[in-house]
C-alpha positions as CSV (number, residue, x, y, z in Angstrom):
1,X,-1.5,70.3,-132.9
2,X,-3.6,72.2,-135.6
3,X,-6.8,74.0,-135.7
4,X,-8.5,75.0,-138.7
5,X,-11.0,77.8,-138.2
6,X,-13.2,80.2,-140.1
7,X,-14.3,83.7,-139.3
8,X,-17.2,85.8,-140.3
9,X,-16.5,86.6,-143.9
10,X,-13.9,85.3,-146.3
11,X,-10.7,84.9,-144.5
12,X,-9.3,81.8,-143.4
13,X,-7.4,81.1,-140.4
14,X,-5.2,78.0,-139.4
15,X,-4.1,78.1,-135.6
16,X,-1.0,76.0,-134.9
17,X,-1.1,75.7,-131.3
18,X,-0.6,79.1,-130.1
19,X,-0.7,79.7,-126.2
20,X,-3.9,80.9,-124.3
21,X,-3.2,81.3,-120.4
22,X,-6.2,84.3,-120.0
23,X,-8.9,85.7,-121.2
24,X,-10.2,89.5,-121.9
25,X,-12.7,89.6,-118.9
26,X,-14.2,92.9,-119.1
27,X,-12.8,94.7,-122.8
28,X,-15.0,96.7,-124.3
29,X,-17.8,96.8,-126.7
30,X,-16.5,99.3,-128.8
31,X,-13.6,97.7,-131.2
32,X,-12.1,100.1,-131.8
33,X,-11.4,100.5,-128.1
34,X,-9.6,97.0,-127.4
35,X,-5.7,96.9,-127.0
36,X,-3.6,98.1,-124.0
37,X,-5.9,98.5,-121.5
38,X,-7.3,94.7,-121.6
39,X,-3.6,93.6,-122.1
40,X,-2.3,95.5,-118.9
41,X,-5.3,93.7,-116.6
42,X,-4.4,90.0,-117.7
43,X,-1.4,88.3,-115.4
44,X,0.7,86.2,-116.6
45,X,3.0,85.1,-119.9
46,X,1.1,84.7,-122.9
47,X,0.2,84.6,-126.6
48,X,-4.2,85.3,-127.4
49,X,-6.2,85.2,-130.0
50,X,-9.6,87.1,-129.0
51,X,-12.6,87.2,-131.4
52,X,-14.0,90.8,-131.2
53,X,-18.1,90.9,-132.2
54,X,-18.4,94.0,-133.0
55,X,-15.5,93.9,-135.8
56,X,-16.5,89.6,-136.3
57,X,-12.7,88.9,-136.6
58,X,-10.0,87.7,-134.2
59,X,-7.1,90.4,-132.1
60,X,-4.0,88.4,-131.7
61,X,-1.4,89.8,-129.4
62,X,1.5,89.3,-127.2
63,X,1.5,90.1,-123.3
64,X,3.1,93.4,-122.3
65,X,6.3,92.1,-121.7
66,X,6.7,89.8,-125.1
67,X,7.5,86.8,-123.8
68,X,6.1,84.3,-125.9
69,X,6.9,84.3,-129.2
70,X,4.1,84.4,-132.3
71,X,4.6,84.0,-136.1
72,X,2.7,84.2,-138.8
73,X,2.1,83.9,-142.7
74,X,0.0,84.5,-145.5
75,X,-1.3,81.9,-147.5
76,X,-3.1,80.2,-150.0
77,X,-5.9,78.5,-148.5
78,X,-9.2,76.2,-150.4
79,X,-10.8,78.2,-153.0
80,X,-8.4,80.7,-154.1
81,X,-9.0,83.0,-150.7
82,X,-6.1,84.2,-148.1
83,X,-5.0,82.0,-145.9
84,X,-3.3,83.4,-142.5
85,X,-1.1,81.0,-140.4
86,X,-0.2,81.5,-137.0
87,X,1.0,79.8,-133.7
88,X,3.8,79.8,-131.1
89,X,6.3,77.7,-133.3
90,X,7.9,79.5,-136.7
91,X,8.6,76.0,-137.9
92,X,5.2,74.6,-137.7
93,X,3.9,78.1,-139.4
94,X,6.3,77.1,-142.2
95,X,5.1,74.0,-142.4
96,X,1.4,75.0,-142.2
97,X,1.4,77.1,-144.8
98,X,3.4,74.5,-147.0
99,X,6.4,77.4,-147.6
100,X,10.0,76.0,-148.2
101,X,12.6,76.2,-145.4
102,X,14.8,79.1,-147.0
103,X,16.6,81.4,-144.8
104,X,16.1,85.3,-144.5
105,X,19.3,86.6,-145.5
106,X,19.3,90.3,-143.6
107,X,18.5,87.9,-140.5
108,X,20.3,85.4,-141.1
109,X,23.6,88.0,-140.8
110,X,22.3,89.5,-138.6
111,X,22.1,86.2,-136.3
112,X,26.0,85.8,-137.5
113,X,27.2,89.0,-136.3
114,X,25.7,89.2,-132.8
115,X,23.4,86.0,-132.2
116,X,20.2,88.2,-131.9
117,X,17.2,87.2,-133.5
118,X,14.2,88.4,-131.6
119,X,12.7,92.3,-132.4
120,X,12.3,92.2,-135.9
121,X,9.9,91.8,-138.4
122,X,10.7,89.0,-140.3
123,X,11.8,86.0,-138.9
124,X,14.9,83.7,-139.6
125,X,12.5,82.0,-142.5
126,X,11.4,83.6,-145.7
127,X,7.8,84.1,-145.4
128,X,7.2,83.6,-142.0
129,X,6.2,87.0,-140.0
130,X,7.0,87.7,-136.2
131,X,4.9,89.8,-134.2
132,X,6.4,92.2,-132.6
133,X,6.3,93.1,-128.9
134,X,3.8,96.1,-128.8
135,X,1.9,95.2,-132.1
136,X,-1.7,93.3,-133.0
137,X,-2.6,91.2,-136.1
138,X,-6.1,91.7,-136.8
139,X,-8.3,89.3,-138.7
140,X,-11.3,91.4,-139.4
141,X,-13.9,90.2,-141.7
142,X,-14.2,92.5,-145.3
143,X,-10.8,93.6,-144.4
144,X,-7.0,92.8,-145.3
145,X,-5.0,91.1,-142.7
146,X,-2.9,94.3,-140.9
147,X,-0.4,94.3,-137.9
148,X,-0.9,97.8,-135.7
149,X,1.0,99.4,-132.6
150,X,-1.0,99.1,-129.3
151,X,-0.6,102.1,-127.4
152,X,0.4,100.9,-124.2
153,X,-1.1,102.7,-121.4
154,X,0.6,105.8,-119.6
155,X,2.3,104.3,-116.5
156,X,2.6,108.0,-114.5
157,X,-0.4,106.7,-112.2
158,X,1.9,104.3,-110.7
159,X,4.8,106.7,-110.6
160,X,3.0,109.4,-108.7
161,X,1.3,107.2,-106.2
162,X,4.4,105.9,-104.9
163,X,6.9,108.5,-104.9
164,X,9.1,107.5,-102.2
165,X,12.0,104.7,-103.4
166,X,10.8,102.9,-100.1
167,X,7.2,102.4,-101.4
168,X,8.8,101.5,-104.5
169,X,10.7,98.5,-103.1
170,X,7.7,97.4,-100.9
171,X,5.4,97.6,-103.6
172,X,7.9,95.7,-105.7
173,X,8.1,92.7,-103.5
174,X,4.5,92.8,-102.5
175,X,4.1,92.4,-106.8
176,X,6.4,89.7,-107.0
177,X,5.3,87.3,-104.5
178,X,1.9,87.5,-106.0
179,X,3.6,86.9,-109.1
180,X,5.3,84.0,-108.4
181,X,2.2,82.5,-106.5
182,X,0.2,83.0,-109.3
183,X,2.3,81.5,-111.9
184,X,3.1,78.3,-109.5
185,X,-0.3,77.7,-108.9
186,X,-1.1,74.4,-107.7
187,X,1.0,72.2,-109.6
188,X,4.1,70.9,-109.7
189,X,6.5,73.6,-109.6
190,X,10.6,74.5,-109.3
191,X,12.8,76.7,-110.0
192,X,15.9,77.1,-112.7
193,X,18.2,78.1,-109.9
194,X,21.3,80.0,-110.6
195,X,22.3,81.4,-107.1
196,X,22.0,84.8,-108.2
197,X,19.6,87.4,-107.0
198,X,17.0,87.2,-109.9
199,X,16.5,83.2,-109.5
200,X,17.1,83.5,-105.5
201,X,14.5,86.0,-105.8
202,X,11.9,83.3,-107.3
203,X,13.1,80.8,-105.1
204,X,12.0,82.8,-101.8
205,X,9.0,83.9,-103.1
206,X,8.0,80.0,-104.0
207,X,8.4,79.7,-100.6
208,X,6.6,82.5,-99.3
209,X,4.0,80.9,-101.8
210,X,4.0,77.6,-100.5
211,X,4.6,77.5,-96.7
212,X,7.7,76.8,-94.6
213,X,6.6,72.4,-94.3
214,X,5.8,72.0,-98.2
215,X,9.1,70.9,-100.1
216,X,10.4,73.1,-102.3
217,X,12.9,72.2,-105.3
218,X,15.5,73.9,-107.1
219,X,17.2,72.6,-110.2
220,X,21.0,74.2,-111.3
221,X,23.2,74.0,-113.9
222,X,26.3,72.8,-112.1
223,X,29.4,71.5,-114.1
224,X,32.3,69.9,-113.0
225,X,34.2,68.0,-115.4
226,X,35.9,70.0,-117.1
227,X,35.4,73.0,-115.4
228,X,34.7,76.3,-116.0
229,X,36.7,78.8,-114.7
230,X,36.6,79.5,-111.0
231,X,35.2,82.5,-111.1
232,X,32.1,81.3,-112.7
233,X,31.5,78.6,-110.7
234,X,27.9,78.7,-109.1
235,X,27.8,76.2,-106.8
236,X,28.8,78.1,-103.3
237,X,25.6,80.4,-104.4
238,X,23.2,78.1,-105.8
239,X,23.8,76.1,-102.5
240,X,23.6,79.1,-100.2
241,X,20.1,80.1,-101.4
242,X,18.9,76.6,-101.4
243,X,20.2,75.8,-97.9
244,X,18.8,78.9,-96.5
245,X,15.5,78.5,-98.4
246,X,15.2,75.0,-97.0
247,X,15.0,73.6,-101.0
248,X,16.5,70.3,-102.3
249,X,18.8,71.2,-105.0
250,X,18.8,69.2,-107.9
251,X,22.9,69.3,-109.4
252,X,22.7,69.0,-113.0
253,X,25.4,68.1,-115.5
254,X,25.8,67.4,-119.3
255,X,28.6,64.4,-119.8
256,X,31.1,65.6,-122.3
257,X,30.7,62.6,-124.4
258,X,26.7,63.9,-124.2
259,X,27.4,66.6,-126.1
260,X,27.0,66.0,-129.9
261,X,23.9,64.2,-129.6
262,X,22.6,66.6,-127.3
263,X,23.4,69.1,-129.6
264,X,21.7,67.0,-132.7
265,X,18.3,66.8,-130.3
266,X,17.7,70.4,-129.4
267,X,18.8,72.2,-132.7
268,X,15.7,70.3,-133.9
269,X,13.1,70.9,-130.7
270,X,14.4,74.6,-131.6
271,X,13.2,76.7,-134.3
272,X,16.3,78.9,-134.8
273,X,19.9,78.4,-134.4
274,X,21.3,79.5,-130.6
275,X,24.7,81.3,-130.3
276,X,25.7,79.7,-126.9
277,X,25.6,76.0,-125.7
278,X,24.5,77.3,-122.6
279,X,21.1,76.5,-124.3
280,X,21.9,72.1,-124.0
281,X,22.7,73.3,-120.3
282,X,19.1,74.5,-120.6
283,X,18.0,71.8,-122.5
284,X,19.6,69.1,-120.1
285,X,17.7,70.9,-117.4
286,X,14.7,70.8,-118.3
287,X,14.9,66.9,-119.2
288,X,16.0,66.2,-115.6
289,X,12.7,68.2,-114.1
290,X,10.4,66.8,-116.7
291,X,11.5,63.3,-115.8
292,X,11.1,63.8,-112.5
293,X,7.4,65.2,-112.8
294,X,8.2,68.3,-112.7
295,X,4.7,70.3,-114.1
296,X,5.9,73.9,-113.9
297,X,9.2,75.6,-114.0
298,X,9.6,78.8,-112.7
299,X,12.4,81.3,-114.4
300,X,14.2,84.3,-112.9
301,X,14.8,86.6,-116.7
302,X,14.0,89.6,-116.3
303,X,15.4,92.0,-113.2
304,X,18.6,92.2,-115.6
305,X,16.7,94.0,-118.2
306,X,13.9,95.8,-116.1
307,X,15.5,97.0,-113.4
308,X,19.1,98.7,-114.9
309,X,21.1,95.1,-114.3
310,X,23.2,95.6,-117.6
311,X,26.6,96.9,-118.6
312,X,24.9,99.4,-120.7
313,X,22.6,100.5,-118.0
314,X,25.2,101.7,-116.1
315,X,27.2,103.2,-118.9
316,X,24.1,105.3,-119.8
317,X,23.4,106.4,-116.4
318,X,27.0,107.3,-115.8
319,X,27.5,109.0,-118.9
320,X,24.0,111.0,-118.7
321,X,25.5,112.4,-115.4
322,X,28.7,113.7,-117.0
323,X,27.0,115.1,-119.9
324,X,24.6,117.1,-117.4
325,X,27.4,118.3,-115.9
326,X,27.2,117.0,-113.0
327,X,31.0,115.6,-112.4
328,X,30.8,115.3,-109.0
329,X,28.4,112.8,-108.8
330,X,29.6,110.9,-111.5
331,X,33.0,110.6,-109.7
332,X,31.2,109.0,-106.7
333,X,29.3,106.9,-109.2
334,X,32.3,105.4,-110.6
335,X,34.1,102.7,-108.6
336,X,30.7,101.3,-108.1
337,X,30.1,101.2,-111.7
338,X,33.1,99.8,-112.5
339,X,33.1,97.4,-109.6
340,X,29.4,95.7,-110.8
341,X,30.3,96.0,-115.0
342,X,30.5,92.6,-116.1
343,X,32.5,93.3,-118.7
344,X,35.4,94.7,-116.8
345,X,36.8,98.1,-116.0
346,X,38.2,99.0,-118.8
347,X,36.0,97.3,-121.4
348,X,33.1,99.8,-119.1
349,X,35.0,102.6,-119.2
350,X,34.8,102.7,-123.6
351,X,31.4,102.2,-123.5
352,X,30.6,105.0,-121.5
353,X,33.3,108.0,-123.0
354,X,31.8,106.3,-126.3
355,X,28.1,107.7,-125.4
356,X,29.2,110.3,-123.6
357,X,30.8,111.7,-126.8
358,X,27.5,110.7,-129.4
359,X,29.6,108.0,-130.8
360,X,27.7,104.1,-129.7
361,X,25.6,104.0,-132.4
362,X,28.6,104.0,-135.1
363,X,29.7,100.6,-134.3
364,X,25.9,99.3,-135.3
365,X,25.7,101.4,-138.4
366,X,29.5,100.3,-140.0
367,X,29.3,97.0,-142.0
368,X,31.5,95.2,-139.8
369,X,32.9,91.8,-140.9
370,X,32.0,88.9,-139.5
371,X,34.3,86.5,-138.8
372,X,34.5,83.7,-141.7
373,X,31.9,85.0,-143.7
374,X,31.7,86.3,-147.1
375,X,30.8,89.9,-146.4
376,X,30.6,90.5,-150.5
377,X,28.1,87.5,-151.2
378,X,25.7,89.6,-148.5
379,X,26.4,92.6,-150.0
380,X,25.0,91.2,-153.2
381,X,21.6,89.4,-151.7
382,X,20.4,91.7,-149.4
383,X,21.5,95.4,-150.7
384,X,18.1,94.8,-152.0
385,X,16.1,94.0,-149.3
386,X,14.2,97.1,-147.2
387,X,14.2,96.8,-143.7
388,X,10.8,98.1,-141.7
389,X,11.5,100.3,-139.4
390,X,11.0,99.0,-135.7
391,X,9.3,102.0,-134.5
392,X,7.2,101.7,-131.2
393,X,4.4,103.9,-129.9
394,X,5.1,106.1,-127.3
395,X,8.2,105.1,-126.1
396,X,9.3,106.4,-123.1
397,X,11.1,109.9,-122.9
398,X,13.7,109.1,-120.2
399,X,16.7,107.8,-122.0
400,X,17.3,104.6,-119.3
401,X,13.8,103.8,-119.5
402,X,14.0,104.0,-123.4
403,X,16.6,101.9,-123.5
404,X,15.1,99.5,-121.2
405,X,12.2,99.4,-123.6
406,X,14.2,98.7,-126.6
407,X,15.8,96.0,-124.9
408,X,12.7,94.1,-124.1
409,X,12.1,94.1,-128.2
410,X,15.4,93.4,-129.7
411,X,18.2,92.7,-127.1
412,X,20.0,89.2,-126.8
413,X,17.9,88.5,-123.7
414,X,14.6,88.4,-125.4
415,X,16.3,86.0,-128.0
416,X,17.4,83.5,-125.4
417,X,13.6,83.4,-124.2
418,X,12.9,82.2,-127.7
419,X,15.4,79.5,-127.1
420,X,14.3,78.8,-123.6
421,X,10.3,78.0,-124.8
422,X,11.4,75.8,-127.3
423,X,13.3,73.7,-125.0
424,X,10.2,73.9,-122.2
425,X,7.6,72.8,-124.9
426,X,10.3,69.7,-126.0
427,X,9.9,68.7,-122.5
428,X,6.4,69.0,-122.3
429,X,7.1,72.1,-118.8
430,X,5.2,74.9,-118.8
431,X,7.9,77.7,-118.4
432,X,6.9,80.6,-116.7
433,X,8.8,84.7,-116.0
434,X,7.2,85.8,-113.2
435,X,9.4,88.9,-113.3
436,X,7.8,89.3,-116.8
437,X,4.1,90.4,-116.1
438,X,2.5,93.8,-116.7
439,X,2.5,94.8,-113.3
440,X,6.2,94.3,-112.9
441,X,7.1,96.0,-116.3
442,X,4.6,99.2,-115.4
443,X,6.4,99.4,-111.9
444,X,9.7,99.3,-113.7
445,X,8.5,102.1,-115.9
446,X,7.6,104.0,-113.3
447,X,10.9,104.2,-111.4
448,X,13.8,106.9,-111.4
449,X,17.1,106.1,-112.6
450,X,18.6,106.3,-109.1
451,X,16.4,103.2,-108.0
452,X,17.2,101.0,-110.8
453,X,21.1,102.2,-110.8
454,X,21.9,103.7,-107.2
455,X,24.0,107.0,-107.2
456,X,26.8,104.8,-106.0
457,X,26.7,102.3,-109.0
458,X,24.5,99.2,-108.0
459,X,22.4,97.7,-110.1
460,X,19.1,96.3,-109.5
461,X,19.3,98.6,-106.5
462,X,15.3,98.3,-106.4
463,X,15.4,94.4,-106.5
464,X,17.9,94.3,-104.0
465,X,15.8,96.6,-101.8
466,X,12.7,94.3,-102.6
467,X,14.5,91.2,-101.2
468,X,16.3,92.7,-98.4
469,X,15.5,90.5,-95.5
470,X,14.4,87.1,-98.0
471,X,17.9,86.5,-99.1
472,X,20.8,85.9,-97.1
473,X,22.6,89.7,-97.2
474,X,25.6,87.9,-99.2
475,X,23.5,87.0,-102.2
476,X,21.6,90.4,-101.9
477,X,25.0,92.2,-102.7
478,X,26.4,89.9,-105.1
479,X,27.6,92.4,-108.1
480,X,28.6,88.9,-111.0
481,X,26.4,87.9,-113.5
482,X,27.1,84.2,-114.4
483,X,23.6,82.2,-114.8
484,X,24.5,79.1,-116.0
485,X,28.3,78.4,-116.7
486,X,29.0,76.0,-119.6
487,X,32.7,75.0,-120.9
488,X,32.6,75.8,-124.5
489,X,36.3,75.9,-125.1
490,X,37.0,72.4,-123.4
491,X,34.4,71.0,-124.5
492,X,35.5,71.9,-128.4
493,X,38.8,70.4,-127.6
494,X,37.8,67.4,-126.0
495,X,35.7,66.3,-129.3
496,X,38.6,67.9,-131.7
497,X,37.8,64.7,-134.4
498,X,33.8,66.1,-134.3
499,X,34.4,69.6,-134.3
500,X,37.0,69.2,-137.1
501,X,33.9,67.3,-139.4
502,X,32.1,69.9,-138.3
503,X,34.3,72.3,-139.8
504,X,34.9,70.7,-142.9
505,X,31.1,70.2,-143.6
506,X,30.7,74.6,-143.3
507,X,32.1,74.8,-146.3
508,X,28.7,73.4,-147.6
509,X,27.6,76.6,-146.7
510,X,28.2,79.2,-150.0
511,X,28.7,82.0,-147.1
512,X,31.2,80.5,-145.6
513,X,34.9,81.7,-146.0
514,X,37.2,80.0,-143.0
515,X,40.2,79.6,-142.1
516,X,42.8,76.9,-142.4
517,X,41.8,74.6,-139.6
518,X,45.3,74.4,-137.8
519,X,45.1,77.8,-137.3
520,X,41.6,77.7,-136.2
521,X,43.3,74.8,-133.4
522,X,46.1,77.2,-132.7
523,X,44.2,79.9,-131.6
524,X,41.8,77.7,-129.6
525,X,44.1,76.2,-127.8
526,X,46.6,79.4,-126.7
527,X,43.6,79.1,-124.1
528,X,43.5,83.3,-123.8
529,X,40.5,85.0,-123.4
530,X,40.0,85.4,-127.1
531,X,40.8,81.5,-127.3
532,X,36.7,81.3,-125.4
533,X,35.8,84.6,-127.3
534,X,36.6,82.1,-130.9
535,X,35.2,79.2,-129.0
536,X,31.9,80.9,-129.0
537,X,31.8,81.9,-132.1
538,X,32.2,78.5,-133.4
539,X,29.9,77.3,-131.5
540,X,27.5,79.9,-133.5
541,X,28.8,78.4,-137.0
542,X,28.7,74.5,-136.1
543,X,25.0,75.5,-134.6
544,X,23.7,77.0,-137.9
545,X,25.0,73.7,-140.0
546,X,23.2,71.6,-137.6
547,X,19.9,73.7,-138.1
548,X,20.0,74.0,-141.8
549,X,20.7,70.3,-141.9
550,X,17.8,69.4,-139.5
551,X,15.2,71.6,-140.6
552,X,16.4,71.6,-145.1
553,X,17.3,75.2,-144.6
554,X,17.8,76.7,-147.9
555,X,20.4,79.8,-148.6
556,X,19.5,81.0,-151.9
């Protein structure tokens, strides 16, 4: 859908569908005013546009935690004025403002190396502009089109009214029930069920929501031919919530022979390449639920970034204690730590010496190779290129709640979400975070280390403290991170003849520098741990062709 409307003065604006859910009840009369404290009152997951009278212009911004996505461009619109573009979708921006489909370089290696494409600036097209977490365009008449930091507002009132850790956790459940009620509302709603705590978590509060007689539904992700390892097998968890939740699960599935075509159909419901098939799990999800009526699907992302759920949460708390000095406590912190690091012990163990000697940010600064591509034919396109610094106003001064805040820019998590919307708005659900909302992310904000990582090494201690007595005591001390578990290395075997094609067809791409494919086929199929670690890589490449092929990407 498009929308073709005119402010006060001489700009032009085409709106491509973006996503209202609220409205600025209450902002001020003064624009120069408007900004974080209208954002913090509204509830919910959402892209605005607000037309300010005062200024006779719109204020388009993103809710507090970022999770809906806007782009935009600049134009040529009727009679030689400027033209800005913008909606929910970077392909229907592209498309509105009648740009080619040529790729950004510095993102596009950057989307090589580590799969992340959310946080910055530019988007994976040239010419197409995303707005930042934390910023505002503004479309003021007599003026040029400018983005701006909103200075989001100090969250110390929360911090000093509830200074006990046991307020904390009662004021945290108390926020996500409403949450959850809120975003269910009256329609026809389930939730993306993983059998962890975060999607347990929305699961018991749908049924706080809703009543002990109502039904309640739950849809997972559960594959069984082939399998995934044992260890990441869901199914004992995703059944225990459900069972004690009185919910009919939903067991969903993606049919090996399903998997090319499913492929083919999301890469082009999707604006950007993914780096992990778990997205067709996703994708295959969502159909199910759509097809059978499903209105409203409710999410559980979040609690692993807000409240210290990470690998690198725990290596920063760990190591902040050793560099204070205070060894003790770090010793007792330990085998907990190690215990909940998803990564493994010793994996942990070099992430944390690594910061507590200065030295995590080297990896990120060297120019690392990635695996079959042509480092020098980067080095010659994008040397060039400046990159805008991705300051942020104000961030916060403790270094776990600055990371934290980082995250929610930049980190992989906030690139799956990108993912995630697309495959919601192919299936016509309404997808909806209620861990994401401003009163969640303040609260977060306003904890102490020690209740998002416990002196003992748990993470989400806080959540688990919030839930205690919802969930059955097995879930609440669950310390694996799976979500949904996909097969990418069978499933690469099992469709060798495609994957080879596949392969061959790369070589289209003038960055691409592989391998000789029986050694690619060797190393798959020693079936190690770096056999899945190559798998998923793959899966990267053969997910890029498929996206410039849909979408006419050009690389020059």
């Amino acid at each position: 859908m498009a929308i073709t409307g005119r402010t006060p003065g001489s700009t032009q604006v085409w709106i491509t569908g973006y996503l209202v859910e609220d409205t600025l009840s209450g902002a001020r009369e003064d624009g120069t005013q408007w900004g974080a404290d209208q954002l913090a009152r509204l509830a919910g997951n959402f892209c605005l546009a607000a037309y300010d009278p005062q200024l006779r212009g719109l204020r388009i911004a993103r809710d507090l935690a970022g999770t809906q996505p806007l782009y935009y461009a600049v134009a040529d619109a009727p009679g030689g004025k400027q033209g800005i573009v913008f909606g929910s979708s970077a392909t229907e921006v592209l498309h509105a403002a009648a740009f080619p489909a040529k790729a950004h370089l510095r993102q596009l290696q950057r989307y090589l190396a580590s799969g992340a494409l959310a946080g910055e600036p530019d988007s994976l097209y040239q010419g197409v502009r995303a707005l930042r977490r934390h910023y505002c365009l503004e479309l003021l008449a007599g003026t040029p089109m400018r983005t701006r930091q909103v200075a989001y507002p100090d969250d110390g009132v929360v911090s000093g009214a509830l200074e006990d850790a046991a307020e904390r956790a009662q004021e945290l459940r108390r926020l996500l029930l409403a949450s959850i009620a809120a975003s269910a509302g009256t329609g026809n709603a389930a939730v993306a069920l993983s059998g962890g705590i975060d999607s347990s978590g929305i699961l018991t509060g749908l049924r706080q929501a809703r009543g002990a007689s109502e039904p309640l539904h739950a849809y997972s992700y559960l594959q069984r031919v082939p399998q995934p390892p044992p260890a990441w097998d869901e199914r004992p968890w995703a059944r225990l919530a459900a069972a004690h939740l009185n919910a009919h699960l939903h067991e969903v599935e993606l049919e090996v022979g399903e998997v090319p075509a499913m492929l083919s159909s999301v890469v082009a419901a999707q604006d950007f390449p993914f780096s992990s098939p778990v997205v067709l799990a996703q994708a295959k999800l969502f159909q199910v639920a759509a097809s059978d009526g499903v209105e409203i699907m409710l999410s559980g992302h979040g609690p692993d970034l807000l409240f210290g759920g990470g690998d690198s949460h725990l290596a920063l708390r760990l190591s902040g204690l050793i560099r204070t000095g205070r060894v003790l406590a770090a010793a007792r912190m330990l085998p907990g730590a190690a215990a909940h690091a998803a990564s493994g012990t010793s994996r942990f163990l070099a992430a944390t010496l690594a910061r507590v000697l200065g030295l995590e940010g080297l990896a990120r600064k060297r120019n690392n190779p990635i695996e079959w591509a042509s480092m020098p034919w980067f080095r010659e396109r994008v040397a060039g290129e400046t990159e805008e610094p991705a300051t942020d106003c104000a961030p916060p001064r403790e270094p776990l709640h600055a990371l934290i805040h980082q995250q929610l820019g930049d980190s992989l998590g906030s690139t799956s979400l990108l993912h995630e919307q697309g495959n919601a708005r192919f299936c016509a659900l309404d997808n909806r975070l209620p861990y994401l909302v401003a009163t969640i992310v303040q609260l977060s904000r306003s904890c102490r280390p020690e209740d998002l990582v416990s002196d003992r090494g748990q993470t989400k201690h806080l959540l688990r403290r919030a839930l205690a007595g919802l969930l059955p005591e097995a879930t609440l001390q669950r310390r694996s991170r799976i979500g949904f578990a996909v097969p990418v290395l069978p499933w690469l075997l099992q469709h060798r003849p495609w994957v080879e094609g596949r392969y061959r067809d790369l070589g289209s791409l003038p960055f691409f520098r592989g391998a000789p494919a029986h050694r690619l086929w060797q190393r798959l199929e020693s079936g190690s741990p770096m056999a899945w670690s190559l798998a998923y890589r793959l899966w990267r490449w053969i997910v890029l062709l498929e996206w410039a092929r849909r979408h006419n990407v050009r690389f020059d």
